[in-house]
N, C-alpha and C positions, 0 to 999 in steps of 0.2 A: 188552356187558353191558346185561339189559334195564333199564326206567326202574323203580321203582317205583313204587307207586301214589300217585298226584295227592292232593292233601289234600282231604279231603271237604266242598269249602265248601257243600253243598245239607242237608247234616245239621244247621246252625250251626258258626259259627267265629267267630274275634276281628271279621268285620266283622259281628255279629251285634248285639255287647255294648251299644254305645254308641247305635243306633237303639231295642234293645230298652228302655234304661233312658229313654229319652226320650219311646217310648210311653205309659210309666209314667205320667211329667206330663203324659201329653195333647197330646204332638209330634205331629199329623196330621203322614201322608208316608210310615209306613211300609209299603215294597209286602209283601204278603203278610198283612195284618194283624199278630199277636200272633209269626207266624214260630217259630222254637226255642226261644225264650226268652221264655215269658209272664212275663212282671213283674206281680204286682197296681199297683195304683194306689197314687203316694203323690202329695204335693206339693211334697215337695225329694230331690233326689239327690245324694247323693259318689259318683265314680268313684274309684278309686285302680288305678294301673297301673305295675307293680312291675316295673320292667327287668330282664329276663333270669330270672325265677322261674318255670322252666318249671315243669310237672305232676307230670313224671317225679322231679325234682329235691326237690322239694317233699314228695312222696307216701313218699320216701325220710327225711326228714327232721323230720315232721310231731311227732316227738318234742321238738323241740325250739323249735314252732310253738301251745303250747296252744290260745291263739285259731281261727285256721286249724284245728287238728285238730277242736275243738270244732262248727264249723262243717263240717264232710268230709260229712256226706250232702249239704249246700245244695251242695256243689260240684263241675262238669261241668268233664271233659275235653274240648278242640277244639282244630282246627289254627289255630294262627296262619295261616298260609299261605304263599307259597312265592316267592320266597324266607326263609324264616323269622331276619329279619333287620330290625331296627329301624327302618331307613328306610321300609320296604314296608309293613310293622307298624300304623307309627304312618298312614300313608295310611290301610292299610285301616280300624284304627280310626275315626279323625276321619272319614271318609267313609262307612263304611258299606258300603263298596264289596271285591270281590276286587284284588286287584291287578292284571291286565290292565285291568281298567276305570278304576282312578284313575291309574295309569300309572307311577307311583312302583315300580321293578323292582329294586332291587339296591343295595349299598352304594357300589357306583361304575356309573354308565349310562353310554351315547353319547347324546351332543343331536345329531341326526340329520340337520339342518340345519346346523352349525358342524363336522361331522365331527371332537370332543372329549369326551374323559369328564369328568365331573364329579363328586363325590362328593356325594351326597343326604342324608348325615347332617351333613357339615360344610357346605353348600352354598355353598363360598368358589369365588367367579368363576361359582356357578351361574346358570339362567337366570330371569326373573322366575317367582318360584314360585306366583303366580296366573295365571299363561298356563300354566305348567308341567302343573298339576293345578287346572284352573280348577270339577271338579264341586263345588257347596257341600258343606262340613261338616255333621256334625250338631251343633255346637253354633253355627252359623249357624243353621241351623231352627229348636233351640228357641229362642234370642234373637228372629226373628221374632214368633214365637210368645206374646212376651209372658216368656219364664222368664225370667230373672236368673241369667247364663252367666257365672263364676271360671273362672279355670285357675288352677293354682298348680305355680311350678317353680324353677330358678336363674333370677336377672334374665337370663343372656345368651340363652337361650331365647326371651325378649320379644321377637318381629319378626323372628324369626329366620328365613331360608327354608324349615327344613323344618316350625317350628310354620307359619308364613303357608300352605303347602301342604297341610297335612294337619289341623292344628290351630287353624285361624282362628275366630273366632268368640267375641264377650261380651268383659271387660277380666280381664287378664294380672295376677296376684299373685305377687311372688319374693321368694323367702325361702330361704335355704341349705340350713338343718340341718332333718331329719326334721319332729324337734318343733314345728320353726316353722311348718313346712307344716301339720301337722295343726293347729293354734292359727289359721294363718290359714281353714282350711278349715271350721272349727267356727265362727268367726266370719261366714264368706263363708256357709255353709249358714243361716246365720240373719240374712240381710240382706234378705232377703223374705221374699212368702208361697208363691213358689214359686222354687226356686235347682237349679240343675245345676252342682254344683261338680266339676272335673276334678286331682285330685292325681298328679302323677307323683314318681317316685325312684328312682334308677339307680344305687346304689351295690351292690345286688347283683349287677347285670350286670358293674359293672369289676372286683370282686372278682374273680367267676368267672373274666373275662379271664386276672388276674395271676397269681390262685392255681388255678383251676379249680373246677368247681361241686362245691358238699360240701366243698370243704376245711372246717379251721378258721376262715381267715377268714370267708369266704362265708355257713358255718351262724353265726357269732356275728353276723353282720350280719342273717340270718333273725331271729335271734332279736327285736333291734331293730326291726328292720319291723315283728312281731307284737303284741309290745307298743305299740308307736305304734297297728297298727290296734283292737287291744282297747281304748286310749283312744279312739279314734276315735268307734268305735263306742257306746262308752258316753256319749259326751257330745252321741251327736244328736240332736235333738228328735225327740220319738214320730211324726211324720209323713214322715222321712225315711228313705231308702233306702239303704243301701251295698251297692257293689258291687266285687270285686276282681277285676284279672287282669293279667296279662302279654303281654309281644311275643312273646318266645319264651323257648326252653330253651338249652341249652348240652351239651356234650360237650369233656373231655380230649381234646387232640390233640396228640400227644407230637410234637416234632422233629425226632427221625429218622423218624419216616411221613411225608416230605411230601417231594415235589417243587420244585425250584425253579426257577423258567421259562427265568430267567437262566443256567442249566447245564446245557440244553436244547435244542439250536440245531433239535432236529427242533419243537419248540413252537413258535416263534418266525417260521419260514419260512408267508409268505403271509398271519401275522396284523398287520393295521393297527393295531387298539386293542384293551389288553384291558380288561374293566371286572369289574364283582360285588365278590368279595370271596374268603377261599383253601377256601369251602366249595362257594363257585358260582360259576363264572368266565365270565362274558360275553366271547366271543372275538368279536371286531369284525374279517371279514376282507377282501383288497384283493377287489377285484371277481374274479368266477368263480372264486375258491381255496375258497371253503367249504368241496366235498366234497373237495378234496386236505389241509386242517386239520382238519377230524376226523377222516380216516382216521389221519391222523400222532398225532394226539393220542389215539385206541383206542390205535395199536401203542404209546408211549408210558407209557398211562398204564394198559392192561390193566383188571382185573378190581376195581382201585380205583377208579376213578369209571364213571359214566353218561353216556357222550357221544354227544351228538344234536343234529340241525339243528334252525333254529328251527323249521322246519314242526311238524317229530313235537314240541318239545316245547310247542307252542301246542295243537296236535290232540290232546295227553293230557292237557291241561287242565289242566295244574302252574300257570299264573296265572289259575284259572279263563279265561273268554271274556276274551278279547281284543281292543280297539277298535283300530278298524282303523290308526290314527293314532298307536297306542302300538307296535305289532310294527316299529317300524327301534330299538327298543330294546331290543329282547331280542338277544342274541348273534346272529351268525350261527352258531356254535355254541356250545352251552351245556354245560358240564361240570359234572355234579352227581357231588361227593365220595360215597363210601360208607365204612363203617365210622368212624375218627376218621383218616381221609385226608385231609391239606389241599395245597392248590398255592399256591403263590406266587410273588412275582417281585421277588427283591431289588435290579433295576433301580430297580422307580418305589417300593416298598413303604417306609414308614419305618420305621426299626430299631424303636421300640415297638409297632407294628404284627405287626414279624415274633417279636418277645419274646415274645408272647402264648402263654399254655397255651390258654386255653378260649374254643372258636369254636362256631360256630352260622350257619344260612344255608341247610342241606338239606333232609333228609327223613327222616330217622330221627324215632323219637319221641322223643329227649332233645331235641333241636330245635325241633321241630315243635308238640308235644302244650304246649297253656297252661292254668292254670286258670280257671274262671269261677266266680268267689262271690258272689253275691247275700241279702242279708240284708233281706228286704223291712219295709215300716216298719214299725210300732208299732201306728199306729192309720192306717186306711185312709182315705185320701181321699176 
């Protein structure tokens, strides 16, 4: 089955967002100048980055979003990128970067050196996560720079390896509930004369998870975000910027469409380690089996996924270019799910893991496609 097309990170994408709005203040460093995303000029920025509110999801739902709808011409669709999957996500974000370049590949990777997977979102027993993805952030840069750099999130997030990795940069603010967030963010955006404040919130994304995207939970939690950013937005000073987007999107993926590796024994033979996650699964294999685990994994898994060596899937550009130093992390073969197809493996997998309705991780546009809102300031800097 052939691959689909690679995510178009030369058009603009999520690693666009956060150098573009940094521009804005006056960040030197960005290559390309102004790139896809001209931002006029302000003095302060809020980023807000909404887990799991993909485009497609959203554009569906926009009834229930006044704010957001209000704002629908200011706002572009773009790939997350690929894996479209919050570990990779948040790299590419805080970086700037595609994913082959910041190196951050999947929900579970192999360290390539220790021959072990590790999981990039929980980072428990991972490796140091400034060796790991040691390119600076962008809100390293503009802190250089002179801005006045907030994050604001749960405290466990504070130092955590995959913030240190992806998200280093300026002092950390946590605070639980929504509201608290946006209070400290409106505070944090007016603690100087120039501030890049980062808010993130992830209770959409685990809704999706449990309920799947659109349900009632899900949209009543839309609705909450919206009005949080209508506050938000109306209480920032005339010279500031907001900006909105996401990691990714989501997709239903019912229980009985899915494989499961552990009931499988043709999956199994010749693979060492498996990593990713059950929409992309990094197959880590023993030496010389590669082409004998994909071909088993085609006959296997047919016309529901896209399986290919690492070669072809570096060569089609699915993590943009790739640093040379980053490809012992990608699969030796890499299965990319099609339709709401997932695999898994109830060996290593935890029961709430495999409970899940709504995943994300491929290529489709419920996945893939994020939004971008920019609501440039008041009064121009």
């Amino acid at each position: 089955m052939p691959l689909p097309s690679p995510p178009g990170y030369a058009d603009g994408s999520l690693a666009d967002v956060l150098p573009s709005v940094a521009a804005s203040l006056g960040v030197p460093g960005r290559p390309g100048g102004d790139g896809p995303f001209a931002m006029p000029p302000a003095r302060r920025g809020v980023v807000v980055l909404v887990d799991g509110l993909g485009a497609r999801q959203l554009s569906r739902r926009y009834g229930h979003a006044p704010f957001l709808r209000a704002h629908r011409e200011r706002t572009r669709t773009v790939p997350a990128g690929f894996p479209s999957t919050t570990a990779t996500s948040m790299g590419t974000f805080g970086t700037g970067l595609t994913p082959g370049q910041h190196g951050m590949l999947g929900y579970e990777v192999l360290v390539p050196d220790e021959d072990r997977v590790f999981n990039e979102l929980s980072w428990e027993g991972g490796p140091d996560p400034e060796r790991w993805q040691p390119r600076p952030t962008w809100f390293e840069r503009a802190e250089a720079e002179g801005v006045d750099v907030a994050r604001i999130g749960p405290g466990f997030f504070d130092g955590s390896g995959l913030t240190q990795a992806a998200l280093r940069g300026g002092r950390f603010l946590a605070a639980d509930l929504l509201a608290a967030r946006v209070d400290a963010a409106l505070r944090a955006v007016r603690s100087g004369p120039r501030t890049l404040v980062y808010l993130y919130w992830g209770e959409v994304d685990k809704l999706g998870h449990v309920h799947g995207p659109e349900s009632l939970e899900w949209t009543a939690e839309l609705e909450a975000v919206d009005r949080e950013l209508a506050r938000l937005a109306a209480g920032l000073p005339d010279d500031a910027s907001l900006t909105m987007t996401a990691d990714h999107g989501m997709l239903a993926c019912p229980h009985d469409g899915r494989v499961d590796v552990a009931d499988e024994p043709a999956l199994r033979a010749g693979v060492r380690h498996l990593g990713g996650e059950p929409r992309v699964t990094h197959v880590y294999c023993e030496p010389g089996a590669a082409g004998d685990v994909a071909d088993a994994w085609r006959e296997v898994l047919g016309d529901r996924a896209h399986v290919v060596g690492r070669d072809e899937a570096v060569r089609a550009g699915l993590f943009g270019r790739v640093a040379p130093e980053h490809l012992a992390r990608v699969g030796d073969v890499v299965a990319v799910a099609g339709g709401d197809f997932t695999i898994v493996d109830s060996r290593r997998m935890r029961p709430q893991l495999l409970a899940l309705l709504g995943m994300h991780g491929a290529l489709t546009a419920e996945e893939l496609e994020v939004p971008v809102l920019h609501v440039p300031a008041r009064v121009v800097a």
